[in-house]
C-alpha positions as CSV (number, residue, x, y, z in Angstrom):
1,X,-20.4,-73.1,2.7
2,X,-17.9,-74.2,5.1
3,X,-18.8,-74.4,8.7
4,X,-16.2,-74.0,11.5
5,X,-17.5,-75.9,14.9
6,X,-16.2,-76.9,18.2
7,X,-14.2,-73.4,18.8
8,X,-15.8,-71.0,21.3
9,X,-14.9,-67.4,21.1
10,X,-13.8,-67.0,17.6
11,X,-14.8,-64.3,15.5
12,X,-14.3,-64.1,11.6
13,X,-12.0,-61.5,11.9
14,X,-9.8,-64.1,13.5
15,X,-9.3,-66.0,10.4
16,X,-6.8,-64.8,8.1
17,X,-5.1,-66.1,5.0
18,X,-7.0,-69.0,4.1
19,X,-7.7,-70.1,0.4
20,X,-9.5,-73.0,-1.0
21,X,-7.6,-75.1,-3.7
22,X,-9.7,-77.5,-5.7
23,X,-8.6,-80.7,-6.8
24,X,-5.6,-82.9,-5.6
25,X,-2.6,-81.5,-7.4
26,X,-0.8,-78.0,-6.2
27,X,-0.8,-76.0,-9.3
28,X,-4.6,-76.2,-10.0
29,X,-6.9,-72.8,-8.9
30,X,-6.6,-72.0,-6.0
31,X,-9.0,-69.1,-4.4
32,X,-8.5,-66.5,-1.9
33,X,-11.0,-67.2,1.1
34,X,-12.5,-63.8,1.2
35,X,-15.5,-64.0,-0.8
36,X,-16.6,-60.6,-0.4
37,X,-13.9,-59.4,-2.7
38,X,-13.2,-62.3,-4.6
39,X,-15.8,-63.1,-7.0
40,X,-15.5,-67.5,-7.3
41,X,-14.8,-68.8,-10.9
42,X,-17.7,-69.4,-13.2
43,X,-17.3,-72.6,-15.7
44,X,-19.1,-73.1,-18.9
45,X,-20.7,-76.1,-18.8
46,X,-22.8,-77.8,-21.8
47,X,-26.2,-78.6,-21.0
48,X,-26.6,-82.5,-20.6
49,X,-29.4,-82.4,-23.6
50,X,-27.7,-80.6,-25.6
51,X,-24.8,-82.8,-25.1
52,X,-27.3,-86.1,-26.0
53,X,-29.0,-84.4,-28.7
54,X,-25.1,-84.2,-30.2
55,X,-24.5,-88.2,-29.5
56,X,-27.6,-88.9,-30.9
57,X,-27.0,-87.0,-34.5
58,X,-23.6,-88.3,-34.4
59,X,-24.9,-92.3,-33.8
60,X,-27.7,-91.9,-36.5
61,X,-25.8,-90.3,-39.1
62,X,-23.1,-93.3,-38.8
63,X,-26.3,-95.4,-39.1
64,X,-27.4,-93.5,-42.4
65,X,-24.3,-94.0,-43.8
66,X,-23.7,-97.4,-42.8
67,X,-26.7,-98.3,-44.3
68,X,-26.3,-96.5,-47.7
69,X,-22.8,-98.0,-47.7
70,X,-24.8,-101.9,-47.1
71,X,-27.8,-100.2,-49.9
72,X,-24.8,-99.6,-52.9
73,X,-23.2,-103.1,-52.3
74,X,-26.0,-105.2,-52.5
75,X,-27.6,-103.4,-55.4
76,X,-24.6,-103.9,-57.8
């Protein structure tokens, strides 16, 4: 939400062409500030568990195979 203070007399009908840019550089999305018509940009993002449950199968099966690696050249 953005909240417009210190003006007296101003009615949103006032305010015209405004958009809302996110980020820093010029070409990234930028949103038309009507948001009655504009529907705002939905991202997929991963669940955090899911996204440790990954790391964590990915660190023990490097420990597996580490260790069956270690297993085979000590039993020669």
């Amino acid at each position: 939400m953005f909240n417009l203070s210190g003006v007296s007399g101003l009615a949103e009908q006032d305010i015209s062409k405004v958009s809302f840019q996110y980020g820093t550089s010029l070409n990234e999305t930028r949103i038309p500030g009507n948001p009655s018509t504009t529907p705002s940009p939905v991202r997929e993002v991963p669940e955090p568990s899911a996204t440790a449950a990954i790391g964590l199968l990915a660190l023990s099966s490097l420990g597996l195979l580490k260790k069956k690696s270690h297993e085979s050249k000590t039993s020669v």
